[in-house]
N, CA, C and O of each residue as an XYZ file, in Angstrom:
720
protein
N     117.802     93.125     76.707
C     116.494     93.723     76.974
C     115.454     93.160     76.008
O     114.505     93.891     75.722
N     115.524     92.030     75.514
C     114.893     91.463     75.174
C     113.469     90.980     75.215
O     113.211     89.989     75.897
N     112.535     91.589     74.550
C     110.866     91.550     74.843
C     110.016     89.916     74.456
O     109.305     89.141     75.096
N     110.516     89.964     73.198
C     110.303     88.948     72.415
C     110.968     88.205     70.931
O     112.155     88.392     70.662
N     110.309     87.577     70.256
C     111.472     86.963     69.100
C     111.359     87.535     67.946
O     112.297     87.291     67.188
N     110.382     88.348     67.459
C     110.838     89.462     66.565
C     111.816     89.756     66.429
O     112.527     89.719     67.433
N     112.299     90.121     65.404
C     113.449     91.458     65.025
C     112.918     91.975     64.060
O     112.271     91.439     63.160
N     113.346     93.723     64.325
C     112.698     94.790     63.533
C     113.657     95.998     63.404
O     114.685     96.035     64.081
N     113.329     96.987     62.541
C     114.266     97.873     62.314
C     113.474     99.037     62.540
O     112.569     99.244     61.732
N     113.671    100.004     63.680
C     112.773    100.815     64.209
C     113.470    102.311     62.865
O     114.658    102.548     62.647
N     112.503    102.886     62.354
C     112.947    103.897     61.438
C     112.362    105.058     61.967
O     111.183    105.151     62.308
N     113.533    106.277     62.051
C     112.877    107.806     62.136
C     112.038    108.022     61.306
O     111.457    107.015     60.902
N     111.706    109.065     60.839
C     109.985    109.659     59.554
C     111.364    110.925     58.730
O     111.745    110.755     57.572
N     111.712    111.692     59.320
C     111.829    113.175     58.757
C     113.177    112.938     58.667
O     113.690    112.641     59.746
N     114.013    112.982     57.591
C     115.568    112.630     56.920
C     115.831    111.587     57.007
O     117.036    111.399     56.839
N     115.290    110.763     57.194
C     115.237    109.179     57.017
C     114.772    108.654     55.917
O     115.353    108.414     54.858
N     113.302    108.432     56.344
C     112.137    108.174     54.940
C     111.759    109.271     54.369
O     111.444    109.001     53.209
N     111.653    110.170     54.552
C     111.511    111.612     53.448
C     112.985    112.581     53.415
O     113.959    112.235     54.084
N     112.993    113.316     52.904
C     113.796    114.365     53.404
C     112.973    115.059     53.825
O     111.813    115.380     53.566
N     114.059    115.354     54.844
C     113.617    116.820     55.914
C     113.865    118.016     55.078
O     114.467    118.059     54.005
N     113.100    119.342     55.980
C     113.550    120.591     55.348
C     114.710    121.051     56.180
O     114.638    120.785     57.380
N     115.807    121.719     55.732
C     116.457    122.499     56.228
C     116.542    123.824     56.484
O     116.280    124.672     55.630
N     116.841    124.043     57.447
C     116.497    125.675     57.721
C     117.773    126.049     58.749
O     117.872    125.319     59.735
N     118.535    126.885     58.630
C     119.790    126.850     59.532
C     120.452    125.906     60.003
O     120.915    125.895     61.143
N     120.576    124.944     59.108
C     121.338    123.549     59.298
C     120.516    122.346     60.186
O     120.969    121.251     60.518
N     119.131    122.916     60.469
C     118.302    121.967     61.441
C     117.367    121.446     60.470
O     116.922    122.053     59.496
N     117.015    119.805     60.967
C     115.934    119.417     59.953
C     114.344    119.634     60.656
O     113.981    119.600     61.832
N     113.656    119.850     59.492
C     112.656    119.951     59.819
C     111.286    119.287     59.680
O     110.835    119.761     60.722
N     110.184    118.491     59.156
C     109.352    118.097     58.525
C     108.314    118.960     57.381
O     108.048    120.151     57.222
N     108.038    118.114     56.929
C     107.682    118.951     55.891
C     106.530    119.264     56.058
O     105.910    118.335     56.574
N     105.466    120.803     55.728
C     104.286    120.829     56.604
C     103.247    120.130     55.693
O     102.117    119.943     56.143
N     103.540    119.763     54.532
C     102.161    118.810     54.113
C     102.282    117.784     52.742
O     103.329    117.877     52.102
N     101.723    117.259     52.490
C     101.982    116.474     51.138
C     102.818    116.973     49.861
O     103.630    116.425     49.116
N     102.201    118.381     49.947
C     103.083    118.983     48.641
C     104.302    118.744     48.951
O     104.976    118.202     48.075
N     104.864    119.017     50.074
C     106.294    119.052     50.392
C     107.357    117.703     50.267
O     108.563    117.800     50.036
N     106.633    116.477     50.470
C     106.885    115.720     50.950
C     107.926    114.775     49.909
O     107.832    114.723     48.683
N     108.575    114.312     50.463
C     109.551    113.513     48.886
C     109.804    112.446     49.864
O     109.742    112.585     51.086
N     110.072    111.454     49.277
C     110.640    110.005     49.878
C     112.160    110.729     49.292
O     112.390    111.516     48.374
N     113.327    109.815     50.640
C     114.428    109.948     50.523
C     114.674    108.883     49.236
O     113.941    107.901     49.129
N     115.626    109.111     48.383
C     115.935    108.545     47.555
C     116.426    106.827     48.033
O     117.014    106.557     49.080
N     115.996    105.795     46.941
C     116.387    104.887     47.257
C     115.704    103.702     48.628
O     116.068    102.577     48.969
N     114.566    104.637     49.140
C     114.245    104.391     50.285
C     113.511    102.745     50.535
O     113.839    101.818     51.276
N     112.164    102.944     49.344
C     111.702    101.502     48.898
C     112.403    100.570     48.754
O     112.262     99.516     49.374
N     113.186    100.773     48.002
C     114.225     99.684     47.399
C     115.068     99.140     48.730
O     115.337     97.939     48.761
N     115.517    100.046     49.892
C     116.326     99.740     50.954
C     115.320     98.909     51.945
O     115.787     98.004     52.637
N     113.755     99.277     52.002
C     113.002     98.803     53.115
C     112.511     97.173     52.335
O     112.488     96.140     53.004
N     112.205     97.204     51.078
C     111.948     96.406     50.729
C     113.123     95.270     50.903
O     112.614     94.283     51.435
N     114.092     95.131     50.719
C     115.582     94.364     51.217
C     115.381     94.225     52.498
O     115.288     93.029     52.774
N     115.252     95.039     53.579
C     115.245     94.467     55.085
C     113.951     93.675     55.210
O     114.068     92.643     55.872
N     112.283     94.032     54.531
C     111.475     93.527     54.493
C     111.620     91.791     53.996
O     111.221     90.908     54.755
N     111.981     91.603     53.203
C     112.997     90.441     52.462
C     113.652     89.817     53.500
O     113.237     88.703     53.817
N     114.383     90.186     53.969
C     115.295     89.388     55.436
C     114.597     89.099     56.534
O     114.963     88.484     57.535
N     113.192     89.760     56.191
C     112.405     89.651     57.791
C     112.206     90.232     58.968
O     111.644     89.818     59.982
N     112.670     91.119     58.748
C     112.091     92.161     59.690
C     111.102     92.967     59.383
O     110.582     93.278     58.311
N     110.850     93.365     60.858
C     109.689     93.894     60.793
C     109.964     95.150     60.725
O     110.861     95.459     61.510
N     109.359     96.422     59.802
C     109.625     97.652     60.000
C     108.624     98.422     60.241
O     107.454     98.415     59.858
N     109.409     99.295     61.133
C     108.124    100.420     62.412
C     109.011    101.486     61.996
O     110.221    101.427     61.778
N     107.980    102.768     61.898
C     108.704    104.618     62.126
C     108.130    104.508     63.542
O     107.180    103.963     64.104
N     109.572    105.592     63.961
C     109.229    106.040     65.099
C     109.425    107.498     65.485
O     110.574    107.865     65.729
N     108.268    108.500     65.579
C     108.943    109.947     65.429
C     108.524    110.604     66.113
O     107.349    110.929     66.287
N     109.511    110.926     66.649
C     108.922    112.992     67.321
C     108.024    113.640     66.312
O     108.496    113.712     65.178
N     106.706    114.174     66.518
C     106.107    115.252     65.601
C     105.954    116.322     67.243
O     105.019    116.087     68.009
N     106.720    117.147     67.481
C     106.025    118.132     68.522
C     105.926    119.769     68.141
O     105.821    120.731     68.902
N     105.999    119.717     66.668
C     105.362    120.859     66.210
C     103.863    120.575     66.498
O     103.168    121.591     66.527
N     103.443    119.795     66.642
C     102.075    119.533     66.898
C     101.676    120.206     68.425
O     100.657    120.877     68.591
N     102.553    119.939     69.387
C     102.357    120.423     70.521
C     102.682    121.546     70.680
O     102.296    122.168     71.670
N     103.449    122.077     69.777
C     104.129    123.736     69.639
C     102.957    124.659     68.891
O     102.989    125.881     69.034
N     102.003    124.072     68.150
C     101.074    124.632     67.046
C     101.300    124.944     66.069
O     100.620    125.872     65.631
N     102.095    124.506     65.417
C     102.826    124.776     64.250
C     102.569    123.875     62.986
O     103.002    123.978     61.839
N     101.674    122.901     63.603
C     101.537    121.661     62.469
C     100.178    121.246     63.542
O     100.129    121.248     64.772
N      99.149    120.905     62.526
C      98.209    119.750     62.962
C      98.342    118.303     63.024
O      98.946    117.659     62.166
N      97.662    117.689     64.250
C      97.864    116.362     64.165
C      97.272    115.384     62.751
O      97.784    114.328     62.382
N      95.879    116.178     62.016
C      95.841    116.011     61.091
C      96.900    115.619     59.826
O      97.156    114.599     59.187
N      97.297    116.817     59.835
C      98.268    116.956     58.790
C      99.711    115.402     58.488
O      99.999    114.644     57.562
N     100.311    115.711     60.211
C     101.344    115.186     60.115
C     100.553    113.075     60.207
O     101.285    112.086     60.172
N      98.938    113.030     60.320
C      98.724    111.723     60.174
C      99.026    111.424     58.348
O      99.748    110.744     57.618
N      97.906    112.468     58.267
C      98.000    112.477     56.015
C      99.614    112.214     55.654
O      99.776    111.349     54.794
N     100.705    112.767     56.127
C     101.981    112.483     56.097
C     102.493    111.260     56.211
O     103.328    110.731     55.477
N     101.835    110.718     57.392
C     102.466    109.780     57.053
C     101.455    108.356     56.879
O     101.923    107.256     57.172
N     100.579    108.443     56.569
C      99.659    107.517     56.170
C     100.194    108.000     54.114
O      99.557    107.211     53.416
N     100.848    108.714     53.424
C     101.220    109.033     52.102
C     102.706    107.827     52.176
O     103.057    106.950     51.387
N     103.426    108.403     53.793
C     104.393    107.727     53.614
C     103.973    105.882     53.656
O     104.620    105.073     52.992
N     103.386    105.681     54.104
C     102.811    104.359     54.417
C     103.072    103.280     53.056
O     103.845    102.394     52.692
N     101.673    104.140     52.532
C     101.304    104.155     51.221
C     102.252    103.639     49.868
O     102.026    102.858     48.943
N     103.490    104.537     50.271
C     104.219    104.193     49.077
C     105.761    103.170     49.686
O     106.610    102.649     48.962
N     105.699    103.151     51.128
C     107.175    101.986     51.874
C     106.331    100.579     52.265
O     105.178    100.577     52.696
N     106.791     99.911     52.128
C     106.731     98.809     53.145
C     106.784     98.767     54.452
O     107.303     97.774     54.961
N     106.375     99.601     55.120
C     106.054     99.687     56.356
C     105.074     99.178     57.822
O     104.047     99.777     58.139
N     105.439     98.385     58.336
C     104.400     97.997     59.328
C     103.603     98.651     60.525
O     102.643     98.081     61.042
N     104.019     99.763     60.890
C     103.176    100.677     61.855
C     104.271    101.485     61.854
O     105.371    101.439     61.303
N     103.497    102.546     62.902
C     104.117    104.146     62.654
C     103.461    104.104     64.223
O     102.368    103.620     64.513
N     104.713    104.934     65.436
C     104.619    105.345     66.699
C     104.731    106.385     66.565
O     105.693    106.726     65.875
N     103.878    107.417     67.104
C     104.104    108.384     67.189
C     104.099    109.622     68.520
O     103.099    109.989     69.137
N     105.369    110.051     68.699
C     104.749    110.979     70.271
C     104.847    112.624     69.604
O     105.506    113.200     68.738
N     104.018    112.881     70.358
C     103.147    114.180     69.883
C     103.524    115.435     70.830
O     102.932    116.508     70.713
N     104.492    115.237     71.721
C     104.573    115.962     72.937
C     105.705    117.066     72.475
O     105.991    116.975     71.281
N     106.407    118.104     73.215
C     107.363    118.659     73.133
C     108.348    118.257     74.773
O     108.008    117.690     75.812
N     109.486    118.803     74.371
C     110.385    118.406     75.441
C     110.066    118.768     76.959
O     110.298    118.104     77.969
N     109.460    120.028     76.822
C     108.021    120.350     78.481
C     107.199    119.712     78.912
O     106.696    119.856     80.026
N     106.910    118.859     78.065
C     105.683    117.560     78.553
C     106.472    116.301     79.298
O     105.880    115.442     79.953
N     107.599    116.329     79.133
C     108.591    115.148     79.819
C     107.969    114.061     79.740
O     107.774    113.435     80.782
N     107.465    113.520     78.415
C     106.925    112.395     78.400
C     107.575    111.083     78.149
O     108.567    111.180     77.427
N     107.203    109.545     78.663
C     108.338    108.832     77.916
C     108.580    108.264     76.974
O     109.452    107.405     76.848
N     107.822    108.670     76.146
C     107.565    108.200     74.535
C     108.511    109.475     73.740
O     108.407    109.611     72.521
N     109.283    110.234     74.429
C     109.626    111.508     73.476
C     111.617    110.900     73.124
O     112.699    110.548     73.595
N     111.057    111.101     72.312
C     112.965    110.211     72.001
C     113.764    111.485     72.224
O     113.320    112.485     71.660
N     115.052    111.640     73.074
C     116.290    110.122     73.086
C     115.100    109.845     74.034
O     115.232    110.326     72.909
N     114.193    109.617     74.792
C     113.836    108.470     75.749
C     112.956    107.276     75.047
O     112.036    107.630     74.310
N     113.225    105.727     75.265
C     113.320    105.175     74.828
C     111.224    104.471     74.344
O     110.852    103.628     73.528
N     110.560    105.204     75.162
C     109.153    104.682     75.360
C     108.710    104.146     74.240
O     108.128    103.070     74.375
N     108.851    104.744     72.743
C     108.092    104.825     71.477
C     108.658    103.173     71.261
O     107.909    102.210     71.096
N     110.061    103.124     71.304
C     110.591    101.006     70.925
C     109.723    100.450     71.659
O     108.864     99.678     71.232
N     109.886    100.841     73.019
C     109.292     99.450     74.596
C     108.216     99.697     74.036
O     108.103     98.693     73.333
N     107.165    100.431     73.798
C     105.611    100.143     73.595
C     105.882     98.899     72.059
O     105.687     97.685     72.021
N     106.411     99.893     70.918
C     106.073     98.566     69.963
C     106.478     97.022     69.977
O     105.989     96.016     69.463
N     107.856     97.335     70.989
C     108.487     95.792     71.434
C     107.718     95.221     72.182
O     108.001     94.057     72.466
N     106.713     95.716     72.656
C     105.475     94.901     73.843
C     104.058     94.599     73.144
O     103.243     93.800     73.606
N     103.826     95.554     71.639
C     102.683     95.147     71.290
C     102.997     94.187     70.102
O     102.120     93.520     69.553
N     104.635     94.160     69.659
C     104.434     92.867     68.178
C     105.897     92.102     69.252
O     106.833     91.789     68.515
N     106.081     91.895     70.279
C     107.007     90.789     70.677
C     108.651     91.275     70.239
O     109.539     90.425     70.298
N     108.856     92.190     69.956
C     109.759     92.521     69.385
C     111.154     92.357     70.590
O     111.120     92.705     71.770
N     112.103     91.840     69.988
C     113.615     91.204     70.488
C     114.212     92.806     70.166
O     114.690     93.109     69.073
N     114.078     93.872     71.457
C     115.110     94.882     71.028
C     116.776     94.053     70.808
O     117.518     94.529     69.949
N     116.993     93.497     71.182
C     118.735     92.915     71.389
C     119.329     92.931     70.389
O     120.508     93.213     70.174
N     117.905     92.389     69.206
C     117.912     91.745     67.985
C     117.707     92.606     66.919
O     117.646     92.269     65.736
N     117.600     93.747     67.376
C     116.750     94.804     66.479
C     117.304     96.274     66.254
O     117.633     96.813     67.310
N     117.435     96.845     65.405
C     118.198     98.358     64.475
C     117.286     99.701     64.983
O     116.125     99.647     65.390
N     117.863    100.542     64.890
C     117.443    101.609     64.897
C     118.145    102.336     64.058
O     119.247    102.784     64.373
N     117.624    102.529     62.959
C     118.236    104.042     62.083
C     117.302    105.202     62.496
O     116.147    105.187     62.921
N     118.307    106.385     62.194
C     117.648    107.760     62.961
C     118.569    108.694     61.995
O     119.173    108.367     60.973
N     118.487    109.932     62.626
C     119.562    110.937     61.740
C     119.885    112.388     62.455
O     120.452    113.433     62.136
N     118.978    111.683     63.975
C     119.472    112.812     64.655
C     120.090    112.494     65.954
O     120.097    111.269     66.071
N     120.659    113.125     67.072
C     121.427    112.482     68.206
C     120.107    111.451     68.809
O     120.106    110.225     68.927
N     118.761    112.678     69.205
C     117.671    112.038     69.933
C     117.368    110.592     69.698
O     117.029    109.869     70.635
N     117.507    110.050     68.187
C     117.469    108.827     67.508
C     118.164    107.644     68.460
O     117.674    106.804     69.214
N     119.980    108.075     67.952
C     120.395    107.345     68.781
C     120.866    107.094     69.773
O     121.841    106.345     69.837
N     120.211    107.749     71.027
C     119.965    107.813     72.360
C     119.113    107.006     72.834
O     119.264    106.243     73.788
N     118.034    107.182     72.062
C     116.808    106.222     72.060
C     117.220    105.191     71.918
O     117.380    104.473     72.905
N     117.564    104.713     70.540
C     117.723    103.344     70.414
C     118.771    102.575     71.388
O     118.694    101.360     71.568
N     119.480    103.162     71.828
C     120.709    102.744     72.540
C     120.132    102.454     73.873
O     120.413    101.317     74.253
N     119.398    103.153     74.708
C     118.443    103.208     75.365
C     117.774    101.566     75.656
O     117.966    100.711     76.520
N     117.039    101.653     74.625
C     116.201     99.941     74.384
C     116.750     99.048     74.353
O     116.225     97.939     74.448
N     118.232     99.292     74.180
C     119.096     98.151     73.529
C     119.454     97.822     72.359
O     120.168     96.882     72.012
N     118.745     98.928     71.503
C     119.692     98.238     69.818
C     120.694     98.609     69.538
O     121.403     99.480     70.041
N     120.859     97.816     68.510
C     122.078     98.529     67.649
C     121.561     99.345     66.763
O     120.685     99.160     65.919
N     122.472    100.687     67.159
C     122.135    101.967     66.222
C     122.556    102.427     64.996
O     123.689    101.967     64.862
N     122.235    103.165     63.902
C     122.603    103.391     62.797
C     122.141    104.846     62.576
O     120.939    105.112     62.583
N     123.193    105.902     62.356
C     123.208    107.536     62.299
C     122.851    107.364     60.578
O     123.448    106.533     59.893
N     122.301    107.841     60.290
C     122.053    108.543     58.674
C     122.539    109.885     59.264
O     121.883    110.518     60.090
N     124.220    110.430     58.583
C     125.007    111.649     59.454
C     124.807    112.546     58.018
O     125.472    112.540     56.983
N     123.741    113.227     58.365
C     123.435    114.995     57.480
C     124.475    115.748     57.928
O     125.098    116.499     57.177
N     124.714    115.618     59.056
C     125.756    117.226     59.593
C     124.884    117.533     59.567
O     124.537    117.843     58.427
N     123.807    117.724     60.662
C     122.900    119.075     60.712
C     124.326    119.907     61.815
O     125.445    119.410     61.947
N     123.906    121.092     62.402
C     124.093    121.916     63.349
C     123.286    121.920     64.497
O     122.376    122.653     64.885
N     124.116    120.425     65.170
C     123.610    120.425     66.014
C     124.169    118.931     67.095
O     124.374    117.842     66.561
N     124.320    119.108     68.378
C     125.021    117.858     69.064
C     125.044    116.477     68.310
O     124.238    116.053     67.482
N     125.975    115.994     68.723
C     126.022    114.337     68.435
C     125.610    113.652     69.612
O     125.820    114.169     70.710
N     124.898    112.253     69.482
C     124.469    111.665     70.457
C     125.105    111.617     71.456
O     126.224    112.125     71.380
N     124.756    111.105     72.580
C     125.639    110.773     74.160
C     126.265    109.085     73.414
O     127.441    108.722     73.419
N     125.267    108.427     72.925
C     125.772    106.978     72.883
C     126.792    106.882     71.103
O     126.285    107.142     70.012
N     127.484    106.675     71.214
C     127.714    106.377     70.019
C     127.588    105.399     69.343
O     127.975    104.343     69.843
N     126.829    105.367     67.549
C     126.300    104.732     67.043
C     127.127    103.530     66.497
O     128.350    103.620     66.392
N     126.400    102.330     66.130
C     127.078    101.488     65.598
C     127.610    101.522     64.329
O     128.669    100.978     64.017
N     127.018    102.042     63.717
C     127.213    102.741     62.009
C     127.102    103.904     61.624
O     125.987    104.413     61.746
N     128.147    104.674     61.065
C     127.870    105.773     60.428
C     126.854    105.632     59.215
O     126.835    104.408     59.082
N     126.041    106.121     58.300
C     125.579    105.817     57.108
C     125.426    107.253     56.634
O     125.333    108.316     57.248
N     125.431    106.813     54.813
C     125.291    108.507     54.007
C     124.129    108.469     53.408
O     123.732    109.367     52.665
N     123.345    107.196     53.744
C     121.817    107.234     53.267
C     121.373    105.682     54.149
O     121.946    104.821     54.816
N     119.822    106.032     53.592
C     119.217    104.397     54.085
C     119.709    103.289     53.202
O     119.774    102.098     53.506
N     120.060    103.871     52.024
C     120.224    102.413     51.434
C     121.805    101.466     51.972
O     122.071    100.269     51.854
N     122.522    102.485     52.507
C     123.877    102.247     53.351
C     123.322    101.928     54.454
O     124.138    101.491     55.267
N     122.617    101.954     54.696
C     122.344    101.680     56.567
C     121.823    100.103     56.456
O     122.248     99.171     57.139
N     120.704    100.026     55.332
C     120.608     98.794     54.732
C     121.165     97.546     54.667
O     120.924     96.358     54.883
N     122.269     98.534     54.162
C     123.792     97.675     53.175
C     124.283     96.795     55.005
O     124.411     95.625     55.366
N     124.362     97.608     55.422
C     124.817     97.266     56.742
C     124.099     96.417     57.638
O     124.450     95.262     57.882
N     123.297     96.864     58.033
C     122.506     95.607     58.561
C     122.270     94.598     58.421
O     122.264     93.709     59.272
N     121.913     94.499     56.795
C     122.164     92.741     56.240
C     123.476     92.149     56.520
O     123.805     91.001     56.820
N     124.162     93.269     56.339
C     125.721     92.431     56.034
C     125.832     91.943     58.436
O     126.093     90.832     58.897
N     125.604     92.908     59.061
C     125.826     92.219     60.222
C     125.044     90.963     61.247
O     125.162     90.244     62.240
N     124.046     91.435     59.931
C     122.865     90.681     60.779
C     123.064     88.783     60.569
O     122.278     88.015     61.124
């Protein structure tokens, strides 16, 4: 499924590049800057894939936004902070909840195909780390190869199963270089 000759490593936002909050074993985002922490190790892991050449994109569900629970404001300041301090090349974002049946809402795959169509991007060629099933549904979806960052939340495992287990980004990292 190949778009173009890019390769890139499509990244979730919330237990990926920050930690999430937990709340009954589910992750959550954090509602504003105060909250916000980069996952440990995270720079250091993006900067290494940045190094190898890829291109790196977040790609995230925010639909507390559509629930009212969070402003679109807010969750931009979020991640324009996260921006700020990763090596990051753009940020997709769908804003919808699972009632809007939109196809940008991951597991469906819309949020990759749009960025694989606006920077040329080679899904065939290209990662998806995530940390929740929706993640790697999605990515599997587009065609990548997937990578679980596995919290054990409480809650299903993907339909597709991932190519890598990982216990952080900097393991998911570790991995990708080494297959790529």
């Amino acid at each position: 499924m190949g778009i173009g000759r890019v390769r890139a490593v499509f990244l979730d936002r919330d237990g990926v590049l920050n930690l999430a909050v937990i709340r009954d074993g589910l992750p959550y985002p954090p509602k504003g800057i105060e909250g916000l922490k980069l996952a440990p190790g995270a720079a250091q892991a993006l900067g290494r894939l940045k190094q190898a050449g890829f291109l790196l994109l977040v790609v995230t569900n925010q639909p507390e936004v559509a629930r009212g629970l969070q402003t679109r404001s807010a969750v931009e300041s979020l991640n324009a902070a996260i921006a700020s301090e990763l090596p990051i090349d753009g940020i997709f974002v769908c804003w919808h909840d699972d009632d809007d049946d939109c196809p940008c809402r991951k597991p469906k795959p819309g949020l990759l195909l749009d960025a694989a169509r606006r920077h040329g991007i080679d899904l065939a060629d290209s990662f998806l780390v995530g940390d929740r099933w929706r993640d790697i549904d999605a990515g599997a979806a587009a065609g990548c190869r997937t990578v679980l960052i596995d919290h054990h939340y409480r809650e299903r495992g993907p339909s597709a199963e991932p190519d890598f287990r990982a216990v952080s980004l900097a393991a998911a990292a570790d991995w990708i270089l080494q297959v790529y």
